[in-house]
TORNURO-850773 format. One record per atom (N, C-alpha, C): residue in one letter; x, z, y; atom name; residue number from 1. Coordinates in nm, 3 decimals, m for minus. Each point is the difference from the previous one (the first is absolute). Layout:
{a,{X,Z,Y},CA,NUM}
...
# end
This chain:
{x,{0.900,0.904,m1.565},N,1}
{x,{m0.066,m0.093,0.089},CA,1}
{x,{m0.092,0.075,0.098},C,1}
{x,{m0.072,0.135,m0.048},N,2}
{x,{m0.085,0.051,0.098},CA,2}
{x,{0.093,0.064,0.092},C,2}
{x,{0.145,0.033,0.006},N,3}
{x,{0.052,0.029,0.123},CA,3}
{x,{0.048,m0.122,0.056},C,3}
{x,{m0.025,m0.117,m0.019},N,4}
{x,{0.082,m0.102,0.059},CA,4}
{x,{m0.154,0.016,0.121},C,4}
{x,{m0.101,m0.017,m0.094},N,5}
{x,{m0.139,m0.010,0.092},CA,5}
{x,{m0.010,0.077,0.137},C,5}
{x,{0.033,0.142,m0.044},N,6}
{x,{0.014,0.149,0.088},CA,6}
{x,{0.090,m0.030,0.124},C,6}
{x,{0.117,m0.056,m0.069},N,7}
{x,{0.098,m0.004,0.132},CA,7}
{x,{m0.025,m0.164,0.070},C,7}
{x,{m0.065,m0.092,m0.045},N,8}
{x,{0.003,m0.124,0.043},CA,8}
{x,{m0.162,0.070,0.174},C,8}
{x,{m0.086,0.069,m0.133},N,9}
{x,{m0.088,0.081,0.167},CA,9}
{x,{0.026,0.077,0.050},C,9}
{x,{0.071,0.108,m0.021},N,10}
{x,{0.085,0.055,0.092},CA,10}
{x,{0.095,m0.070,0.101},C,10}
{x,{0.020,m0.125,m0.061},N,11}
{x,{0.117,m0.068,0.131},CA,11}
{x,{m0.107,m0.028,0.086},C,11}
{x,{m0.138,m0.091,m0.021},N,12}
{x,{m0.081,m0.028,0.074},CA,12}
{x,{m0.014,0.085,0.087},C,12}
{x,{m0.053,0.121,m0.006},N,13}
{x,{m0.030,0.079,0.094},CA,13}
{x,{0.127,0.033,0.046},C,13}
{x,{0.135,0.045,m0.055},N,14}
{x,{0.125,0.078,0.091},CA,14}
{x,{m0.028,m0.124,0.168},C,14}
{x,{0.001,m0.152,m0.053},N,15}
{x,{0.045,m0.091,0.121},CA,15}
{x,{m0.113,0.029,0.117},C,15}
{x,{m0.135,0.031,m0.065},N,16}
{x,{m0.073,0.073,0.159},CA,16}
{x,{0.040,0.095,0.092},C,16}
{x,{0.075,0.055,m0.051},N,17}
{x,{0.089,0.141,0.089},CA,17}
{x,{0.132,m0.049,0.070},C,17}
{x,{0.060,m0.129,m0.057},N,18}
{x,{0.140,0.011,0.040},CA,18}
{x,{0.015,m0.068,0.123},C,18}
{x,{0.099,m0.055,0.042},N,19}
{x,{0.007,m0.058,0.136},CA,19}
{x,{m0.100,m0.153,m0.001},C,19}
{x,{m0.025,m0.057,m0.092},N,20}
{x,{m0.048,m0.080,0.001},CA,20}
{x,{m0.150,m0.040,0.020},C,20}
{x,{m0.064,0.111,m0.014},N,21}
{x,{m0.102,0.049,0.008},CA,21}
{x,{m0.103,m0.083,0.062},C,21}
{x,{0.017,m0.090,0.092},N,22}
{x,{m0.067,m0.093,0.050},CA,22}
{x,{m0.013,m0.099,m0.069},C,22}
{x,{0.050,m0.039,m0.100},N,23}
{x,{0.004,m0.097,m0.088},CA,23}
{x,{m0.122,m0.018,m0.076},C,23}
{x,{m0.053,0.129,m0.034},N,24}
{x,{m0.096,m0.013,m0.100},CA,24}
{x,{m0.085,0.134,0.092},C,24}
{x,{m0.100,m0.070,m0.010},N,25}
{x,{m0.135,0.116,0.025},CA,25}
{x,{m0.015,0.107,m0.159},C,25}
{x,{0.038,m0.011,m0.082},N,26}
{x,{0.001,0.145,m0.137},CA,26}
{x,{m0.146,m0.092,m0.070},C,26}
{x,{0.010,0.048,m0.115},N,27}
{x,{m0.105,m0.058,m0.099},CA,27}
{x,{m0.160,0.051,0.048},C,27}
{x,{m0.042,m0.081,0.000},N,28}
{x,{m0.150,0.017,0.018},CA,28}
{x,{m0.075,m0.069,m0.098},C,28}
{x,{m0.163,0.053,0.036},N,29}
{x,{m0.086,m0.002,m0.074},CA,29}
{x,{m0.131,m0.097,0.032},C,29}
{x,{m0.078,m0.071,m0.079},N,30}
{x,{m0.129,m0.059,0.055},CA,30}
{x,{m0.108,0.048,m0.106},C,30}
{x,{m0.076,0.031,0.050},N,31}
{x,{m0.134,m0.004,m0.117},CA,31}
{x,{m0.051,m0.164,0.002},C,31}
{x,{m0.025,m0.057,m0.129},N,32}
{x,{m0.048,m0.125,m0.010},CA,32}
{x,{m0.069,0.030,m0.122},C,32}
{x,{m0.162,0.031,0.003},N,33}
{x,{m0.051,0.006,m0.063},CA,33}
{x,{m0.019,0.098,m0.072},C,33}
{x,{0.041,0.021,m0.166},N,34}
{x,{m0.001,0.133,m0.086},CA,34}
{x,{0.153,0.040,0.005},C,34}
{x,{0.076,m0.061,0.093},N,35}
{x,{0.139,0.007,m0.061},CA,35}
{x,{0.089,0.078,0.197},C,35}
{x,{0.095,0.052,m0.041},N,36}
{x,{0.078,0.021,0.130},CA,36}
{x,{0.133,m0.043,m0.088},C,36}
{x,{0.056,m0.099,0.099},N,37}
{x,{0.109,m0.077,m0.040},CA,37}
{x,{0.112,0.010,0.133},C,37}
{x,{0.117,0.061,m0.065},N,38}
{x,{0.120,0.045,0.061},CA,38}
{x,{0.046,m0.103,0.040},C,38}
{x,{0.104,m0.036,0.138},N,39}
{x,{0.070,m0.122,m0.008},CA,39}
{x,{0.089,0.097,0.099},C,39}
{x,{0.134,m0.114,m0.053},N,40}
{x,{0.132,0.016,0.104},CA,40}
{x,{0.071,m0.116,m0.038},C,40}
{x,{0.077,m0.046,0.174},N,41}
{x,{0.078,m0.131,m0.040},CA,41}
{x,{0.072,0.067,0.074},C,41}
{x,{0.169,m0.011,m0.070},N,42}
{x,{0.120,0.047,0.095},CA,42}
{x,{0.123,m0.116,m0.024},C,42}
{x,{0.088,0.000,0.072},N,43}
{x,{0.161,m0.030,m0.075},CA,43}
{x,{0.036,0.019,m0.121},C,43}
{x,{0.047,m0.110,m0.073},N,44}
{x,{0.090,0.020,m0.152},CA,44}
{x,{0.100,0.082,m0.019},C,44}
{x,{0.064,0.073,0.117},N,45}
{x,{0.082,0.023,0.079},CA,45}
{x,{m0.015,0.134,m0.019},C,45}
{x,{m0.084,0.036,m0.016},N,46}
{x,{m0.047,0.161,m0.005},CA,46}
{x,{0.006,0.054,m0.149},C,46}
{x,{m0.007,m0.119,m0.030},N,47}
{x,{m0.008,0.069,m0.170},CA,47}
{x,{0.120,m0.017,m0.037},C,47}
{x,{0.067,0.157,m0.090},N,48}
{x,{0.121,m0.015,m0.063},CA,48}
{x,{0.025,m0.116,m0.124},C,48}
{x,{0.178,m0.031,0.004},N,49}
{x,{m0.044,m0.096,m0.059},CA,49}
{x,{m0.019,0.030,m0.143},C,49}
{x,{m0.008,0.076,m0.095},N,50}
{x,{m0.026,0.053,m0.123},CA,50}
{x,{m0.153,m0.009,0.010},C,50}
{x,{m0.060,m0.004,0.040},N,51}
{x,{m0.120,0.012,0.026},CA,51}
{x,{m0.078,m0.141,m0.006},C,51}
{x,{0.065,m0.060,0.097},N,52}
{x,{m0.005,m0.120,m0.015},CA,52}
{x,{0.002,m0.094,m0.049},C,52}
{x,{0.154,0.035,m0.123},N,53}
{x,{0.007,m0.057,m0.097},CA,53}
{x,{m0.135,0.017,m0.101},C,53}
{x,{m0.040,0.092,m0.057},N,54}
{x,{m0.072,0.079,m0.107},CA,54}
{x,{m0.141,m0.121,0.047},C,54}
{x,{m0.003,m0.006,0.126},N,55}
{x,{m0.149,m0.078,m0.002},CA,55}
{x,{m0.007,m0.124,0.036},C,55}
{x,{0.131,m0.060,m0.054},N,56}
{x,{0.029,m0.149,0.095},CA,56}
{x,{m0.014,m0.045,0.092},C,56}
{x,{m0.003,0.099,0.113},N,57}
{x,{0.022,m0.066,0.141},CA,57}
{x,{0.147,m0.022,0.091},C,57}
{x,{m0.002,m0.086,0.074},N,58}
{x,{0.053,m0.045,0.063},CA,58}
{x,{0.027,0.098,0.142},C,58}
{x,{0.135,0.073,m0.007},N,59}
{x,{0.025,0.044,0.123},CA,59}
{x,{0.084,m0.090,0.109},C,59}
{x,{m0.070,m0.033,0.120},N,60}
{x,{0.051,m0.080,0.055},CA,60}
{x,{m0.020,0.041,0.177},C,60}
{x,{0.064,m0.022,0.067},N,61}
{x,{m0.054,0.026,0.196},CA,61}
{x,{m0.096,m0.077,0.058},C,61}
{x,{m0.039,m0.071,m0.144},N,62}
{x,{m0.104,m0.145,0.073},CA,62}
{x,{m0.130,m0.010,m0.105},C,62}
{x,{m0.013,0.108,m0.074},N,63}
{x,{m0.092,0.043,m0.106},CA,63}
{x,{m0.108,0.149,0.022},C,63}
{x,{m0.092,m0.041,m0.012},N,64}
{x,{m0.108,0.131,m0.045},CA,64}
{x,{m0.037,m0.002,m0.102},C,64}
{x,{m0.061,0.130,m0.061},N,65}
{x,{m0.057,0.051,m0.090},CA,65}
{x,{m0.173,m0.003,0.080},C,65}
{x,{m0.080,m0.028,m0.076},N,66}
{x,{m0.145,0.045,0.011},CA,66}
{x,{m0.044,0.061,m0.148},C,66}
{x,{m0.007,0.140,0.098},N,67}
{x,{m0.036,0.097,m0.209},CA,67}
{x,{m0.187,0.044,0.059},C,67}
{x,{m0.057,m0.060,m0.133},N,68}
{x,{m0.164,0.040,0.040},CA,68}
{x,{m0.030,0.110,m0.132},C,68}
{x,{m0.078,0.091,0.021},N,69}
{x,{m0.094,0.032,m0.119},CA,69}
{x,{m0.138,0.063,0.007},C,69}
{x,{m0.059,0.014,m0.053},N,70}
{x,{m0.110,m0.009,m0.019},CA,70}
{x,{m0.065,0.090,m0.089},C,70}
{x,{m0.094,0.102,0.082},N,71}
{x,{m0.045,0.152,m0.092},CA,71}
{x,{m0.146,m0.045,m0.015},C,71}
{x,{m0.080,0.071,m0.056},N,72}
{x,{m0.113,0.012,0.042},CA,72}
{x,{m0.048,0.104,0.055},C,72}
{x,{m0.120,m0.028,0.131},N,73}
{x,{m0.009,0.064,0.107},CA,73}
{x,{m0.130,0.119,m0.060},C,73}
{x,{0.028,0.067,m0.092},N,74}
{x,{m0.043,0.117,m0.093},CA,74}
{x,{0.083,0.106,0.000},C,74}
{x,{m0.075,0.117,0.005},N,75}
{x,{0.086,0.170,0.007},CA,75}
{x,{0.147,m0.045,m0.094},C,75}
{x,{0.016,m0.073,m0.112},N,76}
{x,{0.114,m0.018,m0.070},CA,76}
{x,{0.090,m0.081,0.035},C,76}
{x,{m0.025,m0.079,0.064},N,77}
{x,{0.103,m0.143,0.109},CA,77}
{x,{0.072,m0.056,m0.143},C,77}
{x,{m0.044,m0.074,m0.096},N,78}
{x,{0.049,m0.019,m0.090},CA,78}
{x,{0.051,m0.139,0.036},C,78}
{x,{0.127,m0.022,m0.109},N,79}
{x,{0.092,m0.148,0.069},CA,79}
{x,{m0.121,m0.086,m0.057},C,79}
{x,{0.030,m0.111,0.036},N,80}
{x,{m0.084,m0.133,m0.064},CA,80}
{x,{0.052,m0.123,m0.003},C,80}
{x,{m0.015,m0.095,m0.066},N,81}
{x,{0.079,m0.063,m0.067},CA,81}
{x,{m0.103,m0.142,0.054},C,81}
{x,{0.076,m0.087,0.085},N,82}
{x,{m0.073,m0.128,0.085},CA,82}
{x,{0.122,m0.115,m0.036},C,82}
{x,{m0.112,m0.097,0.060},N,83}
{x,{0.076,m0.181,0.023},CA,83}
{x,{0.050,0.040,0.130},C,83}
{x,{0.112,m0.048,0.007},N,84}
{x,{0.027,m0.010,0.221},CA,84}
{x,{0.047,m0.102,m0.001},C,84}
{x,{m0.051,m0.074,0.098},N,85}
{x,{0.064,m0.142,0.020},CA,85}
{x,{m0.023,m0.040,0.186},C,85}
{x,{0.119,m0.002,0.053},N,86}
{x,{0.049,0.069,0.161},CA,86}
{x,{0.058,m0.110,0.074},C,86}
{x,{m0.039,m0.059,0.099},N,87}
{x,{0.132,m0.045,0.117},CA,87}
{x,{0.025,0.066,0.074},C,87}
{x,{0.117,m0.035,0.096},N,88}
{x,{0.032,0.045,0.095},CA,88}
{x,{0.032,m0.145,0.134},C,88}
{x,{m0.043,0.017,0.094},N,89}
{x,{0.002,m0.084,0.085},CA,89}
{x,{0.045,0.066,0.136},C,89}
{x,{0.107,m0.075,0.057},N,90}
{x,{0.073,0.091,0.125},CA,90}
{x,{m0.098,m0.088,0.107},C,90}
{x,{0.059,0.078,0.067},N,91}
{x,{m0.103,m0.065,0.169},CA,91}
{x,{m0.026,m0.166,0.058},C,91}
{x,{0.108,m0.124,m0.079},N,92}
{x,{m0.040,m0.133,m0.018},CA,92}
{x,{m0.068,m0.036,m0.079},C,92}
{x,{0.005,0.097,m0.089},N,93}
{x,{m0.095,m0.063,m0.089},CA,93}
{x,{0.048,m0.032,m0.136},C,93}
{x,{0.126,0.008,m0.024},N,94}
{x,{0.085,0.007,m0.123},CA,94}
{x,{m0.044,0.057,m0.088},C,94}
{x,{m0.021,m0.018,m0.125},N,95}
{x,{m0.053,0.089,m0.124},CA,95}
{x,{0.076,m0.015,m0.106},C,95}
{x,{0.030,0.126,m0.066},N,96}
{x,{0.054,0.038,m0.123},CA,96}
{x,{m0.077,0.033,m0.092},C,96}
{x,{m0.009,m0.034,m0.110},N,97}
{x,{m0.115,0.049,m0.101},CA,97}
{x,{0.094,0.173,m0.086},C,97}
{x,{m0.074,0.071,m0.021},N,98}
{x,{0.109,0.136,m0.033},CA,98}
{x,{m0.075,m0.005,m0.155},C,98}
{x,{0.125,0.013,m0.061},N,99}
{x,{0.022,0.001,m0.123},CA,99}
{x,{m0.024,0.190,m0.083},C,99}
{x,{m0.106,0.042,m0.056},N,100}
{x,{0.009,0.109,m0.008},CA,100}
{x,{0.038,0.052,m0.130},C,100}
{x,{0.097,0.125,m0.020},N,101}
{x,{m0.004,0.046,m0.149},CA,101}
{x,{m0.025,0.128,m0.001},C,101}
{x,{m0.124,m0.008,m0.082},N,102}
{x,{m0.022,0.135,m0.096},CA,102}
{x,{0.096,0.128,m0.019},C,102}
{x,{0.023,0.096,0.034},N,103}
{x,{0.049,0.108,m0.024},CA,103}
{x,{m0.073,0.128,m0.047},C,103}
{x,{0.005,0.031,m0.182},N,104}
{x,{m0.066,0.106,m0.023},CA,104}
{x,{0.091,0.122,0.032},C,104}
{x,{m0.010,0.094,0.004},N,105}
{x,{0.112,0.108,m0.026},CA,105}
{x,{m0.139,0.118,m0.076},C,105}
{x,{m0.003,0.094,m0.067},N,106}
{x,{m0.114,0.107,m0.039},CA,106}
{x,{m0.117,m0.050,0.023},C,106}
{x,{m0.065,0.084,0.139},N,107}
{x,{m0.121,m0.047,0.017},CA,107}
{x,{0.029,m0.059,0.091},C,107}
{x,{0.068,m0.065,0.070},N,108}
{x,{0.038,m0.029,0.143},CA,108}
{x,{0.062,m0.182,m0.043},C,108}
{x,{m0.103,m0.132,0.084},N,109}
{x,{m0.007,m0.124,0.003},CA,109}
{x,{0.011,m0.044,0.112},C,109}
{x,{0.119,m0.060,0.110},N,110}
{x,{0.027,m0.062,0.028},CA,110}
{x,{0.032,m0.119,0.035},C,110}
{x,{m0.040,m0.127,0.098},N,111}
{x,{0.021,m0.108,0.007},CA,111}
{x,{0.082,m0.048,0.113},C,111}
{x,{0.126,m0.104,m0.039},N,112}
{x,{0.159,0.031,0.096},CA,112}
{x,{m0.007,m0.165,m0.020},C,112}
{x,{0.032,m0.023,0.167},N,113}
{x,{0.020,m0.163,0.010},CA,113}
{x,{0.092,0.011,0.106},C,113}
{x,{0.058,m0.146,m0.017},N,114}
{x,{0.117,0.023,0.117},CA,114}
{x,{m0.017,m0.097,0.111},C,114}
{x,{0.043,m0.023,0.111},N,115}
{x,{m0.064,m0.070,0.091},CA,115}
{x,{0.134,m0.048,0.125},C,115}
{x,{0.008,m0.063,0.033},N,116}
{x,{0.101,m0.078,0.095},CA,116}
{x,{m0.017,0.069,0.155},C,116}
{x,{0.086,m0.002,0.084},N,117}
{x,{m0.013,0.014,0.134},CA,117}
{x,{0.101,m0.004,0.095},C,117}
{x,{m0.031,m0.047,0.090},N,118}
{x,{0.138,0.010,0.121},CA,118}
{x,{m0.031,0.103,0.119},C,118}
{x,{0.116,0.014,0.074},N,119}
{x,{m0.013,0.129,0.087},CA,119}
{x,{m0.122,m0.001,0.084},C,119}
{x,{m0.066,0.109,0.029},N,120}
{x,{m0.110,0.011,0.031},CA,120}
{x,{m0.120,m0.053,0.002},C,120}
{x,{0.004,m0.054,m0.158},N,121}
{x,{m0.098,m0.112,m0.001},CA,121}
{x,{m0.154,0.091,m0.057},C,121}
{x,{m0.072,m0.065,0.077},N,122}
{x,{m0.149,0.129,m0.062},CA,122}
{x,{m0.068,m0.087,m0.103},C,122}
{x,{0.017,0.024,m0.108},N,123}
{x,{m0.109,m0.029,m0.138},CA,123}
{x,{m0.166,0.047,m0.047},C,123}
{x,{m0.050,m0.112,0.035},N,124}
{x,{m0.140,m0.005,m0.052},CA,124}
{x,{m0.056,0.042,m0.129},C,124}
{x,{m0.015,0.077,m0.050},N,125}
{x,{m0.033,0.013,m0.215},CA,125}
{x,{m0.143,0.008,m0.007},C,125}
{x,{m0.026,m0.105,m0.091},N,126}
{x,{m0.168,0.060,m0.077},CA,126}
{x,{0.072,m0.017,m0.079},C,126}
{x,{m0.049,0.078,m0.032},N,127}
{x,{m0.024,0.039,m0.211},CA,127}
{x,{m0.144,m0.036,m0.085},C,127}
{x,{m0.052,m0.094,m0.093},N,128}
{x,{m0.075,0.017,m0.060},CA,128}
{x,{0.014,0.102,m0.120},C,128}
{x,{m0.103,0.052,0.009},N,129}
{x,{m0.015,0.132,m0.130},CA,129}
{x,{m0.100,m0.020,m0.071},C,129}
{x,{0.020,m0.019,m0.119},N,130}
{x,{m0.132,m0.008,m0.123},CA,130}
{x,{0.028,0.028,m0.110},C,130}
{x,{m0.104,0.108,m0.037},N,131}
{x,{0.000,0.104,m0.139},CA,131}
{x,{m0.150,m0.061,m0.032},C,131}
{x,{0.008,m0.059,m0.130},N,132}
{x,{m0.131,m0.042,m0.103},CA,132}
{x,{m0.074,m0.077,0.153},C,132}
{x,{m0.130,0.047,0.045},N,133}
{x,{m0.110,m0.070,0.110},CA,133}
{x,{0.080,0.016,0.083},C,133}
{x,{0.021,0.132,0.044},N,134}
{x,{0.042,0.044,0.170},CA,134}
{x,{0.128,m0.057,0.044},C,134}
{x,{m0.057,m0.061,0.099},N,135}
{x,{0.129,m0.056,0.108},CA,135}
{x,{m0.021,0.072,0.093},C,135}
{x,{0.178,m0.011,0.075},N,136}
{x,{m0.028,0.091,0.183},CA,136}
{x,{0.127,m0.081,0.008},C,136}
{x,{m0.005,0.022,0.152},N,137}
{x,{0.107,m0.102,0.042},CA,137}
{x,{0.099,0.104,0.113},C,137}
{x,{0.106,0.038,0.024},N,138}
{x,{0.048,0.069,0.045},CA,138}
{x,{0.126,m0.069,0.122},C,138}
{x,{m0.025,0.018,0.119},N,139}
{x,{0.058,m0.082,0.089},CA,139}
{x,{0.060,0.105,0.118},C,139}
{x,{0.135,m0.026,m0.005},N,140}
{x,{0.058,0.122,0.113},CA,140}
{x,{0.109,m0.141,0.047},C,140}
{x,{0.137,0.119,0.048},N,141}
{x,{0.058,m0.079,0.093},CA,141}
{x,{0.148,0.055,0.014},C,141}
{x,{0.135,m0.058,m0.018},N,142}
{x,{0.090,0.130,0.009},CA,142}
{x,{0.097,m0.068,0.092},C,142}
{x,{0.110,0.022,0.069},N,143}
{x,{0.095,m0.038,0.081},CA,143}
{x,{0.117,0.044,m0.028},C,143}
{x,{0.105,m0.113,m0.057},N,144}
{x,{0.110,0.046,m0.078},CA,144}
{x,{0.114,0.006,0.116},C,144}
{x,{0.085,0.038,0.004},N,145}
{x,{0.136,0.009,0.055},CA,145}
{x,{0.148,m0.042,m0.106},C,145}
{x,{0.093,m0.040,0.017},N,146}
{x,{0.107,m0.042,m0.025},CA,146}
{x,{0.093,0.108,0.025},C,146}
{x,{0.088,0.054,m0.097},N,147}
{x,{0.064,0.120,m0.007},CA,147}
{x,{0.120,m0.050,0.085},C,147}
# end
């Protein structure tokens, strides 16, 4: 399972290099608080489908992945283990509530939701995040394309 993990982020990053490249701005980072929390939303499309299978998602031309995680923002960037509970709302105003699952692999925790879209449709995401007290709320923006 930890190479399903390896090659499922390795695909992430191969699709920033390839022709598609406009598709996705590459995984980034926010500091929110004690925590720096990774996010990337791409195509289902990108992920092989073995891969896919292993984590129950749905590969589809009309599907994203939103993969978040969450270190702490300490010399050790250690994973951490949160509630996420996320919409996504396109530019009318439409909202999807994103369904998230847990992915441990070693030390490495992961959270993978899947999310709807049509061609060039730009998606709104907050994410609520809460570990024990601390909440942060994490709000970006991605623009999908249709293969």
């Amino acid at each position: 399972m930890q190479r399903l993990i390896k090659l499922f982020f390795i695909t992430c990053l191969a699709f920033t290099f390839n022709a598609h490249s406009e598709q996705v701005s590459g995984a980034q980072y926010k500091e929110l608080g004690q925590w720096q929390v990774h996010y990337i939303a791409f195509p289902s499309t990108f992920v092989q489908p073995k891969i896919a299978q292993a984590y129950g998602l749905e590969r589809s031309g009309y599907k994203g992945i939103v993969n978040i995680s969450i270190l702490a923002n300490d010399t050790n960037n250690t994973a951490q283990k949160a509630v996420l509970k996320g919409t996504a709302k396109n530019l009318l105003g439409n909202k999807q509530t994103l369904n998230f699952k847990e992915v441990i692999e070693g030390d490495a925790i992961y959270y993978l939701a899947q999310v709807n879209y049509t061609n060039e449709e730009v998606l709104r995401f907050e994410i609520e995040i809460q570990q024990d007290s601390q909440f942060q709320k994490l709000q970006f923006q991605q623009k999908f394309y249709v293969d």
